[in-house]
N, C-alpha and C positions, 0 to 999 in steps of 0.2 A: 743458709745459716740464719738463726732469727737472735736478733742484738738484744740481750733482756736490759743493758743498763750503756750508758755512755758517758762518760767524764768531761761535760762541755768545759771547765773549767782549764783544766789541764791545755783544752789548746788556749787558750787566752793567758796563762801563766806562763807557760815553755814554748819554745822551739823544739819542735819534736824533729830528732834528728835521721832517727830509725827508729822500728818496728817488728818487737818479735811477739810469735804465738807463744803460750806456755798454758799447759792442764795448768788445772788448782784441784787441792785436794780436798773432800768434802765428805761431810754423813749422809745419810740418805737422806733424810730430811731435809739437812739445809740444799741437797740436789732440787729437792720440791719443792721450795722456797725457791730457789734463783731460777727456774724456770717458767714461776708464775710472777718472776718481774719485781721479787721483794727482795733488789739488792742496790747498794749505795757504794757510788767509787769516792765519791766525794770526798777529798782530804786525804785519799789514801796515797799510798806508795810499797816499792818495791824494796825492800832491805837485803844484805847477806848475813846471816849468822851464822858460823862455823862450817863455810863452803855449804850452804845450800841458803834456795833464795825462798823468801815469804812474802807473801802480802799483809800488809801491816793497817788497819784502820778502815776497811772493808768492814763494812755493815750488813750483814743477811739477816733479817728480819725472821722469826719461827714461822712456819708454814703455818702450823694451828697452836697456836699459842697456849691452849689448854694440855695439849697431847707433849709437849717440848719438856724434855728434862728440867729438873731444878737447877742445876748447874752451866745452863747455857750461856755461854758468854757472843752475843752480838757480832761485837768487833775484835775477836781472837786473833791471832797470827794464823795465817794460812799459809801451807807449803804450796809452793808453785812450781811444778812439773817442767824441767827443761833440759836438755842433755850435757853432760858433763863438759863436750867444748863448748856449745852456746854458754855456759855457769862460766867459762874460763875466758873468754873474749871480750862479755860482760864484764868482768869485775876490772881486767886492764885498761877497756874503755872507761871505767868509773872513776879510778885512779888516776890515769893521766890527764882525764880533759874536764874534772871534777861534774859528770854530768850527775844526772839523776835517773832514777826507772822508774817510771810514773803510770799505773795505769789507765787506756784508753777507751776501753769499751770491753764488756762481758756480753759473751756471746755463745749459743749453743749450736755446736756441729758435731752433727749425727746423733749420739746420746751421751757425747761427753761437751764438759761444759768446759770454756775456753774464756781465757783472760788474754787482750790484747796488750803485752808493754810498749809503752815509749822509751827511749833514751833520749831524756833531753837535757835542753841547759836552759836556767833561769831567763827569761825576759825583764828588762831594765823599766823604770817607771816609763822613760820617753816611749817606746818599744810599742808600751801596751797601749799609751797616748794616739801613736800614731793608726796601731788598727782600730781603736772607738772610732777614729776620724772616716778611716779607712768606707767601716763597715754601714756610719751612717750615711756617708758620701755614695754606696752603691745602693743604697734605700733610696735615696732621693730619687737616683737615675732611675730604679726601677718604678718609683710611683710616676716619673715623670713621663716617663715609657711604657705603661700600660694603659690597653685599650679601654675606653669607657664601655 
């Protein structure tokens, strides 16, 4: 599998709680676009509208920008491919425990292109306090720990 995009953000905002695969639906172009690495998760998420779920605020860039329809919208709604119990477990999980479906990395296996979700729930100001600390505290050990 070769990852064209990753959402660093998402793990430094949420607790990612689980981890589903889902298709995303696409043109053929914006296919050739995310597989030369012209895609942004950044900001984005995973919505329901009228029983079926989208990805909302996904940025795919035109593959050739001269050759792209006049009418191409960037950051559209994108249907996101998943089976009617996964759509049905999802959505009680969203309701009960108020999470979020956040995506975590876009990725291409075999010739179809694949969106990773999260279900997470928000991290608190202290939360994210603790991992800056966390992560510069294992920087330290590791410059202090490697060889000259």
């Amino acid at each position: 599998m070769k990852e064209v995009a990753r959402n660093k953000r998402a793990y430094y905002d949420y607790n990612i709680l689980e981890q589903i695969e889902a298709g995303i639906s696409l043109t053929g172009f914006e296919v050739k676009a995310v597989k030369s690495g012209k895609i942004s998760l950044g900001g984005s998420y995973a919505k329901i509208f009228d029983g079926e779920l989208f990805l909302v605020g996904a940025d795919i860039a035109p593959y050739q920008p001269n050759n792209t329809p006049k009418d191409y919208e960037q950051d559209r709604n994108r249907k996101l491919l998943v089976t009617k119990k996964e759509l049905d477990t999802l959505i009680g999980k969203m309701r009960e425990a108020g999470l979020t479906l956040v995506p975590l990395r876009a990725y291409i296996k075999g010739r179809l292109v694949k969106v990773e979700l999260g279900l997470a729930k928000s991290k608190k100001k202290q939360d994210k306090r603790e991992a800056i600390k966390k992560r510069d505290v294992d920087r330290d050990i590791r410059r202090t720990l490697k060889p000259n």
